[in-house]
Steps between C-alpha positions, in 0.01 A plus 500: 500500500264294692556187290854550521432560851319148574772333262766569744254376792481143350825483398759545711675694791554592919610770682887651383719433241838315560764599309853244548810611529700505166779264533766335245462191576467133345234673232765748340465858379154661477559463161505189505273434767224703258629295202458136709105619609412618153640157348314298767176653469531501111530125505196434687191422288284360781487523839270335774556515932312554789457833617475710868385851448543778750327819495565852600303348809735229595185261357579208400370291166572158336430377167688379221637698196559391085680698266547448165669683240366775339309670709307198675437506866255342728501539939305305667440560874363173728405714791113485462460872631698591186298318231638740199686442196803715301511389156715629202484361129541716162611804675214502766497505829171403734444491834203279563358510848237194574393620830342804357290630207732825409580476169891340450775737396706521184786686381819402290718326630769718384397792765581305746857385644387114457623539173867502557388110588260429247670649203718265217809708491599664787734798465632629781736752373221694346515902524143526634592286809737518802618179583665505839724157697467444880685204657505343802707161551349271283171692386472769247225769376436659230378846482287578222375897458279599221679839404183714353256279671130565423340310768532420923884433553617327185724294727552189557794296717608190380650274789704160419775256629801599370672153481346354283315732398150479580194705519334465891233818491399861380397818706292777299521854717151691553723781602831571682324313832278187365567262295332162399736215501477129351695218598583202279483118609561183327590675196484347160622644170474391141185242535270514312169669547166492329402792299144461577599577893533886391238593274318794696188488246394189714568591790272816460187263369562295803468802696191663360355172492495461867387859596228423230375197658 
């Protein structure tokens, strides 16, 4: 629990959870709404943008993040108080904190809700979730509930411009109170990305390489 724990502190969230008022507007049916999202997300293979994080805290954190599909992630953060690392590659996820000597975190990638990003085929109409619409004007989330989750709230909200459609941010909820949330800037999608930018072997010899000197 307490990896899971610091996970969700890097990552993303602030203080309550917003839910929009369900409307039937310019999207269409929740249906089809949940059908647009799933065939959006499915055909990005990369993804690259600036972030803003916000914590249960109301803190505040830039970086930048890459994604690349399957299962690839790197976040970056430029403020220098927050020298630390999150890292996926080959089903791994690290957390990689270069302000400190604490040994970095790792736990699949798949017990945690940044796979519903991260993984090839995305099905949203799969019995162990709950996928839920919210709309409001012209901006849309998705409501994603792990059904027999195993681990912190197996949720995560999926937030996007409606018209056209276009992912702007995330929230993942500590609890019914906190969340993290991340906000997306000067999005790109489809470019193409090094693999060499994700491999989390490195990035641990790098680490224990400094700590050693």
């Amino acid at each position: 629990m307490f990896f899971l724990n610091q996970l969700m502190k890097y990552l993303f969230l602030s203080i309550s959870i917003t839910f929009f008022i369900y409307s039937n507007q310019s999207f269409g049916s929740e249906a089809n709404q949940i059908e647009k999202i799933e065939d959006y997300l499915n055909g990005i293979q990369s993804l690259e943008a600036e972030i803003v994080q916000i914590d249960q805290y109301g803190t505040q954190k830039s970086g930048v993040i890459k994604l690349k599909k399957p299962g690839k992630l790197r976040i970056e953060y430029k403020d220098q108080k927050a020298d630390h690392l999150i890292l996926a590659s080959h089903g791994i996820l690290a957390i990689i904190d270069y302000g400190s000597n604490a040994e970095p975190l790792r736990f699949p990638i798949n017990e945690t809700p940044l796979k519903y990003l991260s993984n090839n085929e995305l099905d949203l109409l799969d019995p162990s979730i709950s996928s839920k619409i919210y709309t409001l004007e012209n901006q849309v989330s998705l409501k994603i509930t792990e059904i027999d989750k195993n681990y912190g709230s197996g949720m995560i909200i999926l937030k996007f411009v409606a018209d056209p459609i276009s992912i702007i941010g995330w929230d993942i909820p500590l609890n019914d109170k906190q969340k993290t949330e991340i906000k997306l800037k000067n999005l790109r999608i489809n470019s193409d990305i090094k693999d060499d930018l994700f491999y989390v072997s490195a990035e641990l010899m790098k680490f224990y390489n400094k700590i050693n000197e």
